[in-house]
Each structure stands twice: as structure tokens, then as C-alpha cells.
N, C-alpha and C positions, 0 to 999 in steps of 0.2 A: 504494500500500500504506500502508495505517495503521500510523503506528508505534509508537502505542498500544500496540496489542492483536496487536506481535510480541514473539516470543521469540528470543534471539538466541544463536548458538551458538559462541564461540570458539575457533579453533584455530589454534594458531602453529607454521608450518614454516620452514625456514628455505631452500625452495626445492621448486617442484611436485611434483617425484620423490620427495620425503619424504611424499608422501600416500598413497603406492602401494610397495609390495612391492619392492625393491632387485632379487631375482632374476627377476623378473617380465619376459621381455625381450620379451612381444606388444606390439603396438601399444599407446601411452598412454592412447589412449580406449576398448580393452578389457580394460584391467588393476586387477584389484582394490586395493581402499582397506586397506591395513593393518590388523591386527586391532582394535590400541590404537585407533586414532582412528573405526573402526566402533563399536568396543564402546563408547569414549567418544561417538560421535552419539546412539547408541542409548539408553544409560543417561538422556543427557538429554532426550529424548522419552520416554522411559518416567515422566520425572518429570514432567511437563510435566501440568498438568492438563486432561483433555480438552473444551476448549472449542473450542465450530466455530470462533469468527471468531478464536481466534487463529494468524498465521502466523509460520512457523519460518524462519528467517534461519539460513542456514552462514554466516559471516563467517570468512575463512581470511586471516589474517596473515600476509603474505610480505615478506621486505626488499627495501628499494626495488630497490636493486640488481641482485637477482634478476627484476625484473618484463620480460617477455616476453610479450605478447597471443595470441600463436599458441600457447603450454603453455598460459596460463590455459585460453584457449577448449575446448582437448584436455583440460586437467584437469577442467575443468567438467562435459566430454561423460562421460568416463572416472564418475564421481563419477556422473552420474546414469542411465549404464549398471547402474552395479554394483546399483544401488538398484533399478533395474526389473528387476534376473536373478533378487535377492532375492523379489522382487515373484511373479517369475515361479514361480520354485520354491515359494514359501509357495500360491501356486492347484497348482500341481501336488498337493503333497502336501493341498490339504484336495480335489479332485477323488478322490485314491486313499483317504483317509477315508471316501469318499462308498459308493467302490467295497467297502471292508473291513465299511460298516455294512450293506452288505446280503449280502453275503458271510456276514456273523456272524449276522444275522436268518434267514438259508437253513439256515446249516446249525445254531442252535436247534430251528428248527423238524422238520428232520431228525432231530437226538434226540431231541427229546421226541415224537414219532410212534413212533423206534423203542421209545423205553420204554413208551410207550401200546400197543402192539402186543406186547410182550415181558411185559407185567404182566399185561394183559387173557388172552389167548390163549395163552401159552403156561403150561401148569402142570409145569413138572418141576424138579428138584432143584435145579440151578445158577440158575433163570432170575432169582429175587430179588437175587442178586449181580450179572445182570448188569440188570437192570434198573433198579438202585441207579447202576450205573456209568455210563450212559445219562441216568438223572437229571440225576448228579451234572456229567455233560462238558457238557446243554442247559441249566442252569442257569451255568456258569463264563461257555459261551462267550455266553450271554444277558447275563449281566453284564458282558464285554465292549463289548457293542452298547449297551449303557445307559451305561459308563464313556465312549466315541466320543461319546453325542449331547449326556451333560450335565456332562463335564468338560473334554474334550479340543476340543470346539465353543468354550468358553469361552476357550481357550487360542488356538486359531484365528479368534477374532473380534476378539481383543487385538491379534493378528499382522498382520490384515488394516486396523485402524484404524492402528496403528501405518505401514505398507505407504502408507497412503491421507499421512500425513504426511510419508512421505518423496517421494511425487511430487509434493505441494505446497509441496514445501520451496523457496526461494528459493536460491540461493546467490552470494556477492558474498566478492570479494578485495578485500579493503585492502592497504596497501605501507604500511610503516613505516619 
């Protein structure tokens, strides 16, 4: 690894189990990372500018005294579980995106049939009100389906480059 063109990520505990959830009592290598020190990995790959060939380093500071091979290796495991569940749910939810864009392009298309059919063919008293109404639900949830492919895609492409930097993440303990 170049270490150039790494970025390197600091975090000081003062012992493995300080990386993980105190009440947390599953196994070490399925137990999530604490908010603060996600929200803090997170923050800084968020700032991080996105260049391919740089690679991101966790470097986690533990005191000497605490150093144990069998936690490190289990915190390690644990640390890059959590990142791949992440991982895992960020494709779930853009799969069910997939499922809601055509969901909302069905039934657009549903009301503005029913209002094409309601305008056209029907002529009696009420039908301009409901054919307004018909408009007005294939037009919202229309714009729903355009909100999914060109804001919320944007949103999910960040997620997923983001996602692609935490599996290429390095991680390495130092003992101070």
C-alpha cells in the first residue's frame, strides 16, 4: 500500500470493548460499533475527496497494556461485519426503491387512464371534479417517480461509493 495516496483515520480507545456498545452482550465479532465512532468514521469519508487511488486506513489506538491478539483479530472481524450489514441494508433499501419506482410509474399510469376515460366519456355533472382529482393524484404520485430516479438515486449513489470505501478500508491497531 502507498502511503502516499492514504488517508488515515484516528481513533483512541482505551480498550477493544470501547468500540462496541457496552450493552451489547452477542458475540464480539457481531456486535455493532458505537454511534460516536461510526458517525465519526463516517463524517470523515464523507470529507474525504473522492479519488480512486486513495486508500483509507482505520488506525485505532489502544494502550499497550491492553493489547491482546485474539480481541484485536475479533474487533477487526466485528468492525468489518458491521460495515458489510450496512452495506447490506443500503442494497436492500435501493432494491425496494427499484420496486416503489415502478410501483409509482403503475399506478401514474392508472390515473391518468382513469382521468383520460373520466374527461373523455363521461359527461355528467360531478365528473370535472372528479376528473380534476384523478389529474391531480397521476400527476403527485408521477412526481414521486421523478423525485426516486433524480434525487433520491443521487442520494443512493453517494451511499453506495461511500459503502465501496468502507470495504476497502484497511484497518490497523497501534499500542501506545
Amino acid at each position: 500500500m502507498n502511503i502516499e495516496n492514504s488517508y488515515i483515520i484516528p481513533i483512541k480507545v482505551d480498550c477493544y470493548k470501547d468500540l462496541f456498545y457496552e450493552f451489547d452482550f452477542s458475540s464480539i465479532e457481531n456486535r455493532d460499533l458505537r454511534d460516536d465512532i461510526d458517525s465519526f468514521i463516517s463524517n470523515k469519508i464523507l470529507d474525504l475527496k473522492q479519488n480512486k487511488n486513495t486508500n483509507v486506513i482505520l488506525e485505532i489506538y489502544v494502550p499497550y497494556d491492553s493489547k491482546n491478539i485474539e480481541e484485536e483479530i475479533l474487533a477487526r472481524q466485528a468492525i468489518e461485519n458491521f460495515y458489510d450489514s450496512k452495506s447490506d441494508m443500503d442494497k436492500f433499501i435501493i432494491n425496494t426503491g427499484k420496486k416503489r419506482l415502478l410501483y409509482y410509474l403503475f399506478l401514474s399510469a392508472m390515473f391518468f387512464m382513469a382521468w383520460y376515460f373520466i374527461q373523455n366519456f363521461l359527461i355528467t355533472l360531478g365528473s370535472n371534479l372528479i376528473a380534476s382529482i384523478f389529474d391531480t393524484c397521476a400527476t403527485v404520485v408521477l412526481w414521486q417517480a421523478i423525485t426516486l430516479v433524480f434525487i433520491e438515486r443521487k442520494n443512493y449513489n453517494i451511499k453506495r461509493d461511500v459503502n465501496k470505501i468502507f470495504s476497502d478500508m484497511k484497518i490497523q491497531f497501534k499500542y501506545i
